[in-house]
C-alpha positions as semicolon CSV with decimal commas, in nm:
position;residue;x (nm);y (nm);z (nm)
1;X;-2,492;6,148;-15,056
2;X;-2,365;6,173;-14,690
3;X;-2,456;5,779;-14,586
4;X;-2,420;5,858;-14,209
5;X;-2,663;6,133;-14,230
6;X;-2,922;5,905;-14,410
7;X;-2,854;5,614;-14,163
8;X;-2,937;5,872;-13,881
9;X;-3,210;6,068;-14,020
10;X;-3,379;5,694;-14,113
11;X;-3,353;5,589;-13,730
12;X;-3,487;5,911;-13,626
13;X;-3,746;5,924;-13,855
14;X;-3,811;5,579;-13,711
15;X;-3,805;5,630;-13,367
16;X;-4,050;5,977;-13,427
17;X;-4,259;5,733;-13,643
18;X;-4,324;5,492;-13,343
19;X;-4,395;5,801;-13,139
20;X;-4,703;5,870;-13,318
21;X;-4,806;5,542;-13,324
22;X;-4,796;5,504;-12,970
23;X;-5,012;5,854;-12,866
24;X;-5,224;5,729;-13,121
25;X;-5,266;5,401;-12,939
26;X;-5,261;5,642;-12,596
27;X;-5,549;5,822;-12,732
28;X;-5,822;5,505;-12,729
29;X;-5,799;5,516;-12,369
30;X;-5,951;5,220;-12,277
31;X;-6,053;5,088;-12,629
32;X;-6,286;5,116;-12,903
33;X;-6,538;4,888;-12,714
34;X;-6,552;5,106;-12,376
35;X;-6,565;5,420;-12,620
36;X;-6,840;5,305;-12,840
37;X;-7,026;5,215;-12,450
38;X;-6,932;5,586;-12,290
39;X;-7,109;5,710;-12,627
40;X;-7,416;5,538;-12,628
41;X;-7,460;5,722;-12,299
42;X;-7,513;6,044;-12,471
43;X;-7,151;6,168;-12,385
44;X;-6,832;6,310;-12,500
45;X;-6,525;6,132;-12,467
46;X;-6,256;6,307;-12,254
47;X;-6,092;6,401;-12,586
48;X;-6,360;6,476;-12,772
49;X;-6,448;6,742;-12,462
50;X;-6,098;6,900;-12,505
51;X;-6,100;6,926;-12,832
52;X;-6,494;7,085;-12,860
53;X;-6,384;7,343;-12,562
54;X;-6,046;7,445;-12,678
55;X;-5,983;7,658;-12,976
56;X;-6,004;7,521;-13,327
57;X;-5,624;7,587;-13,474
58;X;-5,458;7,724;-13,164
59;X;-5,133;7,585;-13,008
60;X;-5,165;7,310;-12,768
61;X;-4,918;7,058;-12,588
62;X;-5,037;6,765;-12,377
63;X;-4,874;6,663;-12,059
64;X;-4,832;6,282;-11,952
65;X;-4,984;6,109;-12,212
66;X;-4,765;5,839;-12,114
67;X;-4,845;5,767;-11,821
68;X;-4,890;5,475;-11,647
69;X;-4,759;5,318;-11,923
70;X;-4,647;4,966;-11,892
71;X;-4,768;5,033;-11,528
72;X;-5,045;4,807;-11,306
73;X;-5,051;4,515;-11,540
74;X;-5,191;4,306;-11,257
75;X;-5,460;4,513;-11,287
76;X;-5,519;4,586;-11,644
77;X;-5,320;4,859;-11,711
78;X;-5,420;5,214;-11,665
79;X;-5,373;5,421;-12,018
80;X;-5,285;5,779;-11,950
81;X;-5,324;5,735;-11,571
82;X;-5,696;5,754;-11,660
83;X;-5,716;6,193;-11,741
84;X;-5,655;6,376;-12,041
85;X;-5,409;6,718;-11,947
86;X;-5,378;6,964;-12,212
87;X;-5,212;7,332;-12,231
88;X;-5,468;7,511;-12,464
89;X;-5,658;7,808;-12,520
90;X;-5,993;7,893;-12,437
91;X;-6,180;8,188;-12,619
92;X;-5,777;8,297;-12,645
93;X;-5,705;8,273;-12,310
94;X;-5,421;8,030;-12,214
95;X;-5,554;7,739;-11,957
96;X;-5,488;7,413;-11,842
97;X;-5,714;7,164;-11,941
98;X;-5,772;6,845;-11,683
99;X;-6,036;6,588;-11,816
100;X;-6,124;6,212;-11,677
101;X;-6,135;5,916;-11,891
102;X;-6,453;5,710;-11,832
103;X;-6,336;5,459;-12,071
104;X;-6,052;5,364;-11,811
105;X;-6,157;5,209;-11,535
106;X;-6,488;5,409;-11,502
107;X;-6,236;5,735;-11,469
108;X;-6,123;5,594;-11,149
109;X;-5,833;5,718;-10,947
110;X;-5,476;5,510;-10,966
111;X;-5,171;5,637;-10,763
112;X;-5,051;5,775;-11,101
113;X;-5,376;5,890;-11,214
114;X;-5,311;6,162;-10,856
115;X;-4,978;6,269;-10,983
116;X;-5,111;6,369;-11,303
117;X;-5,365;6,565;-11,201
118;X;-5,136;6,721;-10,955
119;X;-4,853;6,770;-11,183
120;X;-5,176;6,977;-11,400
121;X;-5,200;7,214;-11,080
122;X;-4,818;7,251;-11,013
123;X;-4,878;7,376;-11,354
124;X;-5,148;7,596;-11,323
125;X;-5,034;7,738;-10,979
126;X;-4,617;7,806;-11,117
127;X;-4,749;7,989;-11,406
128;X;-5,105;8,129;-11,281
129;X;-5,313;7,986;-11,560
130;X;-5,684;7,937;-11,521
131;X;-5,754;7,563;-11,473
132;X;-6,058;7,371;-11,625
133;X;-6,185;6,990;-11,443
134;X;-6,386;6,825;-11,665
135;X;-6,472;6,523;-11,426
136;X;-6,639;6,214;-11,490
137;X;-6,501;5,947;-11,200
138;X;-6,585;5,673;-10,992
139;X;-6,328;5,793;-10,754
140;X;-6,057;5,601;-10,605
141;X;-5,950;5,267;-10,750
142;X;-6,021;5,108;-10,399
143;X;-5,759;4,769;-10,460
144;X;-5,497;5,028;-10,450
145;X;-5,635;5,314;-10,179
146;X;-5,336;5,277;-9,947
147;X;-5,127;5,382;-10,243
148;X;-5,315;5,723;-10,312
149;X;-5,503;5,820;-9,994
150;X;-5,315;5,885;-9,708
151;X;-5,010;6,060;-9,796
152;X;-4,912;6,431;-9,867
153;X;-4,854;6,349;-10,258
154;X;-5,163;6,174;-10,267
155;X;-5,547;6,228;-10,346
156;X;-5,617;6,466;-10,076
157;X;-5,334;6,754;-10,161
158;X;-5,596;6,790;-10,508
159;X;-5,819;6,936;-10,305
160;X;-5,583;7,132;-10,057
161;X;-5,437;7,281;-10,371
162;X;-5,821;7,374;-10,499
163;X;-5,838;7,584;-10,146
164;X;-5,475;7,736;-10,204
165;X;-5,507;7,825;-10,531
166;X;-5,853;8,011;-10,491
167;X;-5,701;8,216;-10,290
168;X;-5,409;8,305;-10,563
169;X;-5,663;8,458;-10,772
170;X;-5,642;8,145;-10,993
171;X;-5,944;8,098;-11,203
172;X;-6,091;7,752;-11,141
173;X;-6,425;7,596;-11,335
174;X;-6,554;7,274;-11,303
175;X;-6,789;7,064;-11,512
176;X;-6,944;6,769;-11,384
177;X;-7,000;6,529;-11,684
178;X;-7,051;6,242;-11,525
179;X;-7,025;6,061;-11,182
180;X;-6,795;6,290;-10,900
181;X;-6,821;6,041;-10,598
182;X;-6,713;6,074;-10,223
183;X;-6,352;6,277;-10,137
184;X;-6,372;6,360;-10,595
185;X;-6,672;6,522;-10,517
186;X;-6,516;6,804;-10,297
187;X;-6,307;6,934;-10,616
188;X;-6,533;7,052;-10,881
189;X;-6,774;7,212;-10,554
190;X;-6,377;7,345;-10,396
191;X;-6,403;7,530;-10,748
192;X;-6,527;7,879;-10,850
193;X;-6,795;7,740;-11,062
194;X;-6,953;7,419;-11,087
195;X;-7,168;7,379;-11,408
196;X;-7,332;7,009;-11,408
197;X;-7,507;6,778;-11,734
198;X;-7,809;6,666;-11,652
199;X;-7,880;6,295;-11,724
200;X;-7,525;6,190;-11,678
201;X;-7,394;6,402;-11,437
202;X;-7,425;6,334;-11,089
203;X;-7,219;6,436;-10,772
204;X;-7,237;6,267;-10,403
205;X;-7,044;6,189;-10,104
206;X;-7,207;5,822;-10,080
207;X;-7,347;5,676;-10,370
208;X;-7,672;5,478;-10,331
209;X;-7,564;5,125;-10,224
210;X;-7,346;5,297;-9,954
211;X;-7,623;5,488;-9,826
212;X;-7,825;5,173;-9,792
213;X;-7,575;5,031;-9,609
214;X;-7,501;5,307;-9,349
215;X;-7,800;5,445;-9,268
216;X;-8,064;5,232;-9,488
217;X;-8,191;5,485;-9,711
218;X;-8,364;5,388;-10,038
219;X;-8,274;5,627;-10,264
220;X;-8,156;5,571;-10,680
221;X;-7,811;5,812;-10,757
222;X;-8,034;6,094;-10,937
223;X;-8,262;6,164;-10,632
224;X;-7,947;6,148;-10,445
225;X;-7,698;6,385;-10,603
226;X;-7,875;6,446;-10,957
227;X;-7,825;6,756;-11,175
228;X;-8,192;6,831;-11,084
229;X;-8,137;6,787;-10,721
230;X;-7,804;6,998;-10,696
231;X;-7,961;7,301;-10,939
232;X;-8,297;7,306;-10,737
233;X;-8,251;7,223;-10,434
234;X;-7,882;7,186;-10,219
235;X;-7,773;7,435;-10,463
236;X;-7,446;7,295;-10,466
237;X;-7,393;7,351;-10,837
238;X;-7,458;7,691;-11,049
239;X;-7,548;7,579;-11,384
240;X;-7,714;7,273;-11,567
241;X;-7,696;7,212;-11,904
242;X;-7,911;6,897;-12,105
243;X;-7,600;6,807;-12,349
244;X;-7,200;6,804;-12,281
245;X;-7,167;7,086;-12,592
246;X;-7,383;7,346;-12,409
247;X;-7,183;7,244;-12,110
248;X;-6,859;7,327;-12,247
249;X;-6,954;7,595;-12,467
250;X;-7,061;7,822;-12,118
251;X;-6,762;7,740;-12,012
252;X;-6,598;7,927;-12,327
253;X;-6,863;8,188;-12,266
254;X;-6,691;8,275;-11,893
255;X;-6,380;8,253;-12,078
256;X;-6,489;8,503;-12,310
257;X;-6,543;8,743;-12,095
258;X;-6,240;8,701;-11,774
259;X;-6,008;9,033;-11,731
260;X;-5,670;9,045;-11,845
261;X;-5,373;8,977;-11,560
262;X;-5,023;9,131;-11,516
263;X;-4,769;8,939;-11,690
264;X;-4,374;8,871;-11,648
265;X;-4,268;9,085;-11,907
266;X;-4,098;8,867;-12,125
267;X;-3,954;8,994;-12,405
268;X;-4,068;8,846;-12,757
269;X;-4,075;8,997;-13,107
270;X;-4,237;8,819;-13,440
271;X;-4,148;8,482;-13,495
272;X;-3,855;8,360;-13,736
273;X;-3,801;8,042;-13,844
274;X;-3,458;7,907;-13,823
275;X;-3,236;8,005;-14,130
276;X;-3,145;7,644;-14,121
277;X;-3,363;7,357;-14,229
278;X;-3,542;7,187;-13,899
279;X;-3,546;6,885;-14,084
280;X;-3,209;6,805;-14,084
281;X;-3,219;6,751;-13,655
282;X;-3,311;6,394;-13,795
283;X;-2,973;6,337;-13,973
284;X;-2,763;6,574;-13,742
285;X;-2,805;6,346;-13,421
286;X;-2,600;6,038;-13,459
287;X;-2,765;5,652;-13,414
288;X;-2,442;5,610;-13,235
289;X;-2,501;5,758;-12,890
290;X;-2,151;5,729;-12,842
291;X;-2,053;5,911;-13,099
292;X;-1,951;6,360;-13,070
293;X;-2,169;6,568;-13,267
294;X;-2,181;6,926;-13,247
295;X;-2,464;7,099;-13,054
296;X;-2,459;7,395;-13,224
297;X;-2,601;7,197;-13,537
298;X;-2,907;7,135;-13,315
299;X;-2,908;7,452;-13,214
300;X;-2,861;7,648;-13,515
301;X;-3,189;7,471;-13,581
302;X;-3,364;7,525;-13,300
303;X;-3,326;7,926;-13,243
304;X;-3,538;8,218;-13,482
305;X;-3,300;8,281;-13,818
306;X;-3,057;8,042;-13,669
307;X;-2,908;8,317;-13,448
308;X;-2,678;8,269;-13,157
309;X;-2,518;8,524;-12,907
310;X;-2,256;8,287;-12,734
311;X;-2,145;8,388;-12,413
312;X;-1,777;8,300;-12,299
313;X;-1,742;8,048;-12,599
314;X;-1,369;7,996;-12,585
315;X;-1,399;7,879;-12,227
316;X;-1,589;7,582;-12,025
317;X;-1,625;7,470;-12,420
318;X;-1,835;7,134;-12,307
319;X;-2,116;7,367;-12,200
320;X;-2,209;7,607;-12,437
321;X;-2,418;7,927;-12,297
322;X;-2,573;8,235;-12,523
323;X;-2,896;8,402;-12,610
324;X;-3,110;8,356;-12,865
325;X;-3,477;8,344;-12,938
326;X;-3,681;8,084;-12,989
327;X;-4,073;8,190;-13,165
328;X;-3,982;8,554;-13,111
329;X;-3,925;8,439;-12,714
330;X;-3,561;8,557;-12,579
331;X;-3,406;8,273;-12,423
332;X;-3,068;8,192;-12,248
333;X;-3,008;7,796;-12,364
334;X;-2,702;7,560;-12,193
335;X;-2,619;7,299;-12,442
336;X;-2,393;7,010;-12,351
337;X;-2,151;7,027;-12,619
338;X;-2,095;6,674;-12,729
339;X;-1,771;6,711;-12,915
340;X;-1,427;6,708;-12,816
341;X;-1,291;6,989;-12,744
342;X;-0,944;7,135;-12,682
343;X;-0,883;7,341;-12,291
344;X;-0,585;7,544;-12,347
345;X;-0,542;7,477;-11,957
346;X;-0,651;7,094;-11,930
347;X;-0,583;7,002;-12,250
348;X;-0,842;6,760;-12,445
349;X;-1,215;6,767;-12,286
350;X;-1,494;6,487;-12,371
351;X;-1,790;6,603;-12,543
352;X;-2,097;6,566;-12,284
353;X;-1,875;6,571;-12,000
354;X;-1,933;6,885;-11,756
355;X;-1,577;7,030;-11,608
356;X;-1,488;7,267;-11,376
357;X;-1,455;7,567;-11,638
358;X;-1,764;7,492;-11,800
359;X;-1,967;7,447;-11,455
360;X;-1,830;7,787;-11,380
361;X;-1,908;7,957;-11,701
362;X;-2,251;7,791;-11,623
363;X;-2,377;7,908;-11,310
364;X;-2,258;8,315;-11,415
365;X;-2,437;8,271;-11,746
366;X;-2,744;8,121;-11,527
367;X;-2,690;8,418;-11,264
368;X;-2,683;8,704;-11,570
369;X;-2,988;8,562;-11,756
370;X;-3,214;8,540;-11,388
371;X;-3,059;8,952;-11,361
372;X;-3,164;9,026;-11,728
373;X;-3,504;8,844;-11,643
374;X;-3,462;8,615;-11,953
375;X;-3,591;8,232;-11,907
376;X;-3,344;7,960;-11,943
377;X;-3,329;7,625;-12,169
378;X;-3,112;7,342;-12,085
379;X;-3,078;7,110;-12,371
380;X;-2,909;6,781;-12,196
381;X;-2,660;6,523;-12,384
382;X;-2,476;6,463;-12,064
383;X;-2,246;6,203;-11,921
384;X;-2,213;6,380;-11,573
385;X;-1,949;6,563;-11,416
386;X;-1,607;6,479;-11,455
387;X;-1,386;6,245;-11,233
388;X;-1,033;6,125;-11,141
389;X;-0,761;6,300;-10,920
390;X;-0,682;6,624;-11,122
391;X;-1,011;6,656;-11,156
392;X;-1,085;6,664;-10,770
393;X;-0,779;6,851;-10,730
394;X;-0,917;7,105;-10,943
395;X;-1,217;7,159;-10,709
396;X;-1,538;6,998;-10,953
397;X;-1,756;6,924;-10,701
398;X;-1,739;7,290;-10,560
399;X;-1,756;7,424;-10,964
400;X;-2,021;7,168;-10,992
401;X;-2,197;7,294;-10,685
402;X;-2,195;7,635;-10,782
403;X;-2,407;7,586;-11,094
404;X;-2,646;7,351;-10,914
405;X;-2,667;7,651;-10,642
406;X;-2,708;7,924;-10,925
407;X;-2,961;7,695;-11,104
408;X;-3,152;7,572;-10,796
409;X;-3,249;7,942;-10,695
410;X;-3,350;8,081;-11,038
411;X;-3,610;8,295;-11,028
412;X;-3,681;8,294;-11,404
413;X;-3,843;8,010;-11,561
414;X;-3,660;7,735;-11,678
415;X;-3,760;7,446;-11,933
416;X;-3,532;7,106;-12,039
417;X;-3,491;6,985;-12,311
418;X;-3,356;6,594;-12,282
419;X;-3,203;6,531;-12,612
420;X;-3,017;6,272;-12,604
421;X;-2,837;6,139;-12,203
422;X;-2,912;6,265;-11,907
423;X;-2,675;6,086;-11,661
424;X;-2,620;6,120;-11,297
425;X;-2,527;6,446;-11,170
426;X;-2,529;6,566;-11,458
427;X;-2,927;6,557;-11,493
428;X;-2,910;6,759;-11,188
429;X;-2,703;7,050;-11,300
430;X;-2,879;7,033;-11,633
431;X;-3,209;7,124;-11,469
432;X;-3,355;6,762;-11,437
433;X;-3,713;6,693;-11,270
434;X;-3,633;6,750;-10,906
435;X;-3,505;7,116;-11,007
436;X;-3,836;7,260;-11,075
437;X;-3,833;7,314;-11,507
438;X;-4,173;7,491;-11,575
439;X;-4,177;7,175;-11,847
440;X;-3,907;6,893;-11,880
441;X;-3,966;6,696;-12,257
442;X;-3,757;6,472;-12,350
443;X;-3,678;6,332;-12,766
444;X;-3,685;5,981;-12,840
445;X;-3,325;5,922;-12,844
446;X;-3,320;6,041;-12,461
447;X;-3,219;5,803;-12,210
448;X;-3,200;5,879;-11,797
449;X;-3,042;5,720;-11,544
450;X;-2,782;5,705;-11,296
451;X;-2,538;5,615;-11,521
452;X;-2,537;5,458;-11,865
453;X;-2,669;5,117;-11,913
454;X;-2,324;4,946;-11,996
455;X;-2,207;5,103;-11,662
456;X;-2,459;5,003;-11,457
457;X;-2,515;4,653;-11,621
458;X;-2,104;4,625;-11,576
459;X;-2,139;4,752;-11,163
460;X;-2,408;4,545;-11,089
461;X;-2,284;4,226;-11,264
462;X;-1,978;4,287;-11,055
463;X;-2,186;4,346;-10,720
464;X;-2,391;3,962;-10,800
465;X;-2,120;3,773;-10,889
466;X;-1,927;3,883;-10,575
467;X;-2,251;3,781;-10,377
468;X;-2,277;3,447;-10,533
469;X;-1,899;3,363;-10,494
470;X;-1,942;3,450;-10,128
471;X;-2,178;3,198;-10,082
472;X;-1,942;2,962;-10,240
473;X;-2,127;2,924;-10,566
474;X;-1,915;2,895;-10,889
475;X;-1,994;3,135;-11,199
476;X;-1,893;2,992;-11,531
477;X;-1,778;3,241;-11,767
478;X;-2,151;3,124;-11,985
479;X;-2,354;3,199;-11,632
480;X;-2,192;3,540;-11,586
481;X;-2,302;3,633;-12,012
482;X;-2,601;3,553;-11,883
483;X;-2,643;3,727;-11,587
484;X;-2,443;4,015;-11,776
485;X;-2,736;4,003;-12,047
486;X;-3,042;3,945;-11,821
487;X;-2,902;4,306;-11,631
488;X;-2,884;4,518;-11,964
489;X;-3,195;4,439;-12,051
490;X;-3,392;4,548;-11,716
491;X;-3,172;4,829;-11,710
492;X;-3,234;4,906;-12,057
493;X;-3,587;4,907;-12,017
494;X;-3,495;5,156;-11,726
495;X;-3,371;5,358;-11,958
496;X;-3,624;5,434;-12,197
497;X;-3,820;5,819;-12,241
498;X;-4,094;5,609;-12,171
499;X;-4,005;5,468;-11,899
500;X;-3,986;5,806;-11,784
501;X;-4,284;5,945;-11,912
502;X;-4,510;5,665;-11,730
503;X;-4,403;5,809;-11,394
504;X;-4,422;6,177;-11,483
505;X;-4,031;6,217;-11,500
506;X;-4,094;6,380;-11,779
507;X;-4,412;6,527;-11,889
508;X;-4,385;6,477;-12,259
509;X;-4,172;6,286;-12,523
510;X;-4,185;6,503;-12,866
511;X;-4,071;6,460;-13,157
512;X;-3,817;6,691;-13,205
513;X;-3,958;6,923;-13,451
514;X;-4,218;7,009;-13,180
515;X;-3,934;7,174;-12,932
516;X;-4,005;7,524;-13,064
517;X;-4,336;7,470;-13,024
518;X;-4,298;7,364;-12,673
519;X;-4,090;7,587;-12,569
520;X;-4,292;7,891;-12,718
521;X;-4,588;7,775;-12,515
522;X;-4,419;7,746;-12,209
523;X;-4,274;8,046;-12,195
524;X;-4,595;8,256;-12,293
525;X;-4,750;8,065;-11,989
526;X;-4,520;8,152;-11,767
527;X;-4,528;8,508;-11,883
528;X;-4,907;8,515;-11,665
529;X;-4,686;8,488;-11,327
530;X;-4,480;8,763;-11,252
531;X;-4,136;8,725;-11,075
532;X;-4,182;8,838;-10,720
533;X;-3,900;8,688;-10,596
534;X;-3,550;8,800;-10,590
535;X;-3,299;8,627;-10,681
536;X;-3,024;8,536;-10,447
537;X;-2,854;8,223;-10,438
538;X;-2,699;8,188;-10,076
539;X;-2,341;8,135;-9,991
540;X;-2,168;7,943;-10,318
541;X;-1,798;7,835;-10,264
542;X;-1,551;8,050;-10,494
């Protein structure tokens, strides 16, 4: 019995455990009350609509489920940001799936609840997948308009990016399954087809107590902008249906019969399972964050038949770089290693710690897999770059600018994998958020930040105390564990995957058997877009 693998695989196990219990929470939207209400109305939920269009037994991966988390208390919290966003398939074509919760908030629009749905057209538009809207919202959330209204990130670039990606060639199909109200209304009608549920469905620019107000028309919301009304007469939608299920199966019925598309090329052969046992990620990863593991144990568990091609593995050994496959998918993965390792030239390196070698071995792996057109994964346990004179002597911010420079301009997709820390710079190199991944997950052992949370708790103690002495006040050694300990624990917070995940940092936390998975499906939905660009990544400093 190995008791350190046991304690791991047990807190693993846990913290996977308390995953599913919170998407399962997640998944109520706004609770069993407002559910059992939207239902008595005749209608599906915005799950129960995914689930009816997509199909039965086919891969799919939700983005943002998290978010808002934690977020708005002050105004009751907005679970999910208010939309379901799924990556499915519809009559075996891949799509992205964007439905509104009525149960939250009436489906109306939060700051977050935007990001979301743009983050589901980023999506669409990187990897040229056919989007479905299945709307049912009261539009904005008004107490909060000048936080989603005005800006370029806000409500209106939805609708800019319906006009943009029309004229991609990107598939677009809207159903309107309940109220689509003033600006919303412009998206499902901005779409190639707008199908509309008769009963329930109803889309206007001014709703009927506005009306009344600004011009002092009498008029109830179905005369106004009914299914009836919009089928008949304006014309402004192309199909009604008496029941959400009819709705959704035309939809699969369009599906059914769309043209195929050119694809990337990527190569793939059949699926293998890893030769090693999945299962044993759980015990593998240490409790003890601090602690060096090797990556390779992760990876060997990760990749098809537990096969590795490392490239340059006696060199830059905190990064390690090689091809593999991953669900028959060729892939090009850099892995902070998060052992110590020995540098015939430096001497002893720190696991998780990127160095000049290994930020150079880096950025030509990165540069050989974008001219062998073969997508990249960056699986991060990273401390950040490394510092102190010999280090700067040695030239690590221009190593370490390099690979940022050879990652940056990648033409090939890229996905990240946060595993464990993602710290400073180092979530930069790594491929973190602002670098464009075609899907950033994160396990839930990950942590992000600037810097780790004894660090930062230590800094920022140090920054206070100084302020408080300057204004003559004396700290008692109890005061400053107190201040110390009242830090950690907002930082802390800070810290958390889920922190993340409620603003969209990252767009999933999995459990870590579902990497493959994730992976797999990202990559075949990139494989819709084509590379048109070369690559070419400017002047770097050599």
């Amino acid at each position: 019995m190995n008791v350190e693998f046991n304690r791991n695989e047990d807190q693993l196990k846990q913290l996977s455990f308390n995953l599913t219990q919170k998407l399962q929470k997640v998944a109520l939207g706004g609770g069993q009350k407002r559910i059992e209400a939207h239902k008595a109305k005749g209608k599906l939920t915005a799950r129960e609509r995914i689930d009816y269009l997509l199909d039965k037994g086919a891969a799919q991966v939700e983005i943002g489920a998290f978010a808002g988390e934690g977020m708005y208390k002050e105004e009751g919290g907005c679970p999910g940001g208010g939309v379901v966003v799924v990556i499915g398939y519809v009559a075996g074509r891949q799509c992205v799936v964007v439905a509104n919760d009525a149960t939250v908030k009436a489906g109306a629009w939060f700051p977050i609840t935007a990001k979301k749905n743009l983050r589901a057209q980023e999506i669409s538009i990187e990897n040229k997948l056919p989007i479905i809207y299945l709307v049912d919202s009261a539009g904005v959330y008004l107490p909060m308009q000048d936080e989603i209204f005005p800006d370029k990130e806000h409500f209106g670039r939805i609708f800019r990016n319906n006009a943009v990606m029309s004229s991609m060639g990107i598939v677009q199909i809207s159903a309107i399954m309940g109220p689509c109200v003033a600006g919303g209304a412009y998206l499902p009608i901005m779409s190639d087809e707008a199908m509309i549920v008769n009963g329930t469905g109803s889309v206007f620019l001014a709703g009927s107590y506005l009306v009344k107000s600004a011009i002092g028309e009498s008029i109830d919301n179905e005369a106004l902008g009914g299914a009836s009304m919009h089928s008949e007469i304006s014309g402004v939608t192309d199909y009604k249906f008496d029941t959400d299920e009819e709705c959704l199966t035309h939809i699969r019925n369009i599906f059914d019969k769309m043209g195929g598309q050119a694809t990337a090329g990527f190569s793939r052969v059949a699926p293998a399972k890893p030769a090693q046992d999945e299962q044993e990620i759980y015990g593998l990863l240490p409790s003890d964050r601090v602690k060096p593991y090797d990556m390779m144990d992760i990876i060997n568990r990760l990749v098809d038949n537990s096969e590795f091609e490392p490239y340059k593995d006696l060199y830059g050994q905190t990064l390690i770089c090689g091809l593999a496959r991953i669900d028959g998918w060729a892939v090009g993965i850099v892995a902070n290693q998060r052992k110590i390792v020995k540098s015939k030239k430096t001497g002893m390196q720190m696991g998780g710690v990127i160095y000049s070698d290994s930020a150079d071995k880096a950025a030509r792996f990165i540069m050989n897999c974008n001219q062998k057109r073969i997508p990249l994964v960056f699986l991060h346990d990273v401390s950040g770059f490394m510092v102190g004179s010999q280090s700067e002597q040695g030239g690590i911010i221009k190593d370490g600018a390099k690979m940022v420079n050879a990652m940056s301009n990648s033409v090939v997709p890229k996905f990240t994998v946060i595993v464990g820390n993602s710290y400073g710079a180092g979530n930069y190199a790594m491929c973190g958020k602002a670098y464009d991944p075609r899907l950033i997950v994160a396990w839930p052992t990950a942590q992000l930040a600037v810097m780790s949370g004894a660090a930062a708790a230590n800094t920022l103690l140090q920054i206070q105390v100084a302020s408080l002495k300057a204004k003559g006040e004396v700290i008692t050694p109890e005061a400053e564990k107190e201040l110390l300990d009242r830090i950690k624990a907002r930082y802390e917070e800070q810290l958390s995957p889920y922190y993340a995940a409620a603003r969209l940092w990252v767009d999933a936390v999995i459990d870590p058997l579902e990497t493959r998975k994730v992976i797999s499906e990202g990559i075949s939905a990139a494989n819709h877009a084509p590379i048109e660009k070369a690559y070419n990544v400017g002047v770097i400093q050599v």
